[in-house]
VMD Tcl script that draws the C-alpha trace (Angstrom):
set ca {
  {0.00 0.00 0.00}
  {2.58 2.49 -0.02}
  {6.24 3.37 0.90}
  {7.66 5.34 3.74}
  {7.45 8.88 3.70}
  {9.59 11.03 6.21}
  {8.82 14.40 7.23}
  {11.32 16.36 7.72}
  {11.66 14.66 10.87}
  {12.95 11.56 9.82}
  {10.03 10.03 11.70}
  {7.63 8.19 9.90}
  {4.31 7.78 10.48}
  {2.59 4.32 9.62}
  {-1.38 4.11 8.69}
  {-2.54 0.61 9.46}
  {-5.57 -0.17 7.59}
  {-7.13 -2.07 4.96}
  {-8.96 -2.13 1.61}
  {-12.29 -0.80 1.46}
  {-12.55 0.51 4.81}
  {-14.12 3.73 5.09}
  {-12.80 4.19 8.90}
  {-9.25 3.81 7.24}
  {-9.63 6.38 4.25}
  {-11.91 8.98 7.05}
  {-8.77 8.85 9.01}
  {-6.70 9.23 5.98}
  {-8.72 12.47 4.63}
  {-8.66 14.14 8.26}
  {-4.81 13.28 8.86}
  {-3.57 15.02 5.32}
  {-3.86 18.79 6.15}
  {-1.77 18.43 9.47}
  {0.86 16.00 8.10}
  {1.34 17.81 4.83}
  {2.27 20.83 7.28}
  {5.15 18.65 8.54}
  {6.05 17.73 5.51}
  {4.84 13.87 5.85}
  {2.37 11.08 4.32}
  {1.61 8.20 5.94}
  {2.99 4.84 4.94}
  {-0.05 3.07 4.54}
  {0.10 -0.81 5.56}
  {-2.95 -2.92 4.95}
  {-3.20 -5.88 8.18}
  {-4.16 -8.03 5.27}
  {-0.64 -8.16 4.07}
  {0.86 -9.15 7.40}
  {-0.54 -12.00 10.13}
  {1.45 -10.45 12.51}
  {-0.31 -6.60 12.08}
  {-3.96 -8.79 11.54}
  {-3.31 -10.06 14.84}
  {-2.37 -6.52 16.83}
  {-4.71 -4.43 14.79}
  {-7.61 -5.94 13.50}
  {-10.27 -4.74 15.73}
  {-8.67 -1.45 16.33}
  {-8.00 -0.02 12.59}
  {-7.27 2.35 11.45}
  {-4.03 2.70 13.59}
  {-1.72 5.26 13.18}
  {1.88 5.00 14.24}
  {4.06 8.08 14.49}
  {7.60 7.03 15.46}
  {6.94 3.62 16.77}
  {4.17 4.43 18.68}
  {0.04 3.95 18.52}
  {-0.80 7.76 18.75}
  {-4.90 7.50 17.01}
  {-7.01 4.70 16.67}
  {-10.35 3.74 15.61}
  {-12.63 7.01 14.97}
  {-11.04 9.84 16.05}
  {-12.82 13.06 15.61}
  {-11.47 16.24 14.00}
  {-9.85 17.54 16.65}
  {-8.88 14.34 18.88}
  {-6.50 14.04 15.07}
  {-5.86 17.54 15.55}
  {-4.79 17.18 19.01}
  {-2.85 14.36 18.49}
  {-0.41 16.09 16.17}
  {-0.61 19.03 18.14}
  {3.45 19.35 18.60}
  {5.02 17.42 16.51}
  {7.19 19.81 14.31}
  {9.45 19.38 11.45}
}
mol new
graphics top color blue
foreach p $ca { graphics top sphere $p radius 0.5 }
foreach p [lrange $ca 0 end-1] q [lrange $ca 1 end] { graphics top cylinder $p $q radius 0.2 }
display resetview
């Protein structure tokens, strides 16, 4: 689904997800204003592809990962995503 993408940063921030989910490409659509201001994209990772990210993510997607760590999950509102990234500079 995607390569890495590093903000200027060098962290990268992972979207777990998977086809046709409309949770996944909400998240997706709400994320791109704040991380295009950071100069990021999200690697996109569908748990399809992986048993290992199936198992840890499945019931929780999407999941996003900013530097190795679960920072929004499942339906996050506007400003929860906004909040989230609040802080996180390039």
């Amino acid at each position: 689904m995607g390569i890495a993408h590093h903000g200027l940063t060098g962290m990268t921030f992972i979207l777990y997800g998977r086809r046709s989910c409309h949770l996944c490409d909400r998240l997706e659509v709400l994320l791109v204003p704040h991380l295009r201001k950071l100069g990021a994209t999200p690697n996109k990772r569908d748990i399809d592809d992986d048993p290992a990210w199936y198992d840890l993510y499945h019931e929780r997607i999407p999941v996003l990962e900013y530097d190795g760590r679960v920072i929004l999950e499942g339906r996050p509102s506007a400003e929860e995503v906004a909040a989230a990234l609040r802080g996180i500079r390039g």
